[in-house]
N, C-alpha and C positions, 0 to 999 in steps of 0.2 A: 875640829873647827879650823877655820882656814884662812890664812891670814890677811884677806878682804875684810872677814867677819869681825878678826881680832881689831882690826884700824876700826873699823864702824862704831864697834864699843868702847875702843880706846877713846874717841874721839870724843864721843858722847860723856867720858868720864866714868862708863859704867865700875864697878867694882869688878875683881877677878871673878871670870867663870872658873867654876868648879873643874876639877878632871881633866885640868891641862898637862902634861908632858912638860918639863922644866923648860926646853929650851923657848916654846909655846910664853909659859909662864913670863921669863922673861923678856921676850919682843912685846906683849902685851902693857906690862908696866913701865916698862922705858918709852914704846912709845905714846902710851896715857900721860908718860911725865914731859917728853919731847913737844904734843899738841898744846898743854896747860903752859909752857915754855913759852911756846909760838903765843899763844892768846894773850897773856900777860905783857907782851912787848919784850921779855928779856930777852929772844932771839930772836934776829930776822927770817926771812923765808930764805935768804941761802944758806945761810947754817941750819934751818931748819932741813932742808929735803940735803945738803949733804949728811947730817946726823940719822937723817931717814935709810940713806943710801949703808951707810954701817949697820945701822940696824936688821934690814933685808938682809946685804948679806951674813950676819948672822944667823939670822932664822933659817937662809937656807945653808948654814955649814952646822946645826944643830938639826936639821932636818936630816942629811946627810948621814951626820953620825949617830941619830937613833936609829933608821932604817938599818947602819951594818950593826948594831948592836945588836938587835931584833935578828938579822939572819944569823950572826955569830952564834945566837942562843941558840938557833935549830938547829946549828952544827952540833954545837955542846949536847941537845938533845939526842940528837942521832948519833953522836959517840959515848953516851951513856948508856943506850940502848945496848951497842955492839956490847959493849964490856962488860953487859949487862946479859946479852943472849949467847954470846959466840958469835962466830963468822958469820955472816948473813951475807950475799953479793948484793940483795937487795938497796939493803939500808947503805951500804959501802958505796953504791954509786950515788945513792939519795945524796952522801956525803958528799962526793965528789962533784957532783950536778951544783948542790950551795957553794962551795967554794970557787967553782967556775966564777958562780953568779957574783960573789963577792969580791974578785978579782979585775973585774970587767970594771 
């Protein structure tokens, strides 16, 4: 889900969707809490889209860090393998190739 989709339902008040990713989780309830904020009068609309503006960039520095968590694990997978099969050149640059990517 994507975080247009997330604001839509935030907005809306819906309840938590199911099978979010924590970081997901969280941009969703903070901003479900940030709009009923805005509606209520207890915050104006600049503190509102600055609180918004925190918020993005959270979502995207937990987008971030799940995506290198995610490759870290295919390393882990393919150095489990090695030590698992012996020497392979294959899987060795498979290694090498991720760690490229995750240095970029």
């Amino acid at each position: 889900m994507k975080m247009k989709e997330l604001d839509k339902l935030a907005k809306s008040g819906e309840d938590l969707p199911q099978g979010l990713t924590s970081y997901k989780q969280n941009y969703y309830i903070a901003s479900r809490g940030l709009y009923k904020q805005y509606e209520r009068g207890e915050i104006d609309l600049t503190r509102a889209r600055q609180e918004k503006a925190e918020l993005i960039e959270a979502y995207k520095e937990g987008e971030w860090e799940w995506e290198y968590f995610l490759k870290l694990h295919e390393i882990m997978d393919k150095l489990q393998q090695l030590a698992k099969e012996g020497f392979n050149s294959v899987i060795e640059f498979e290694v090498l190739e991720l760690i490229e990517v995750l240095l970029k």
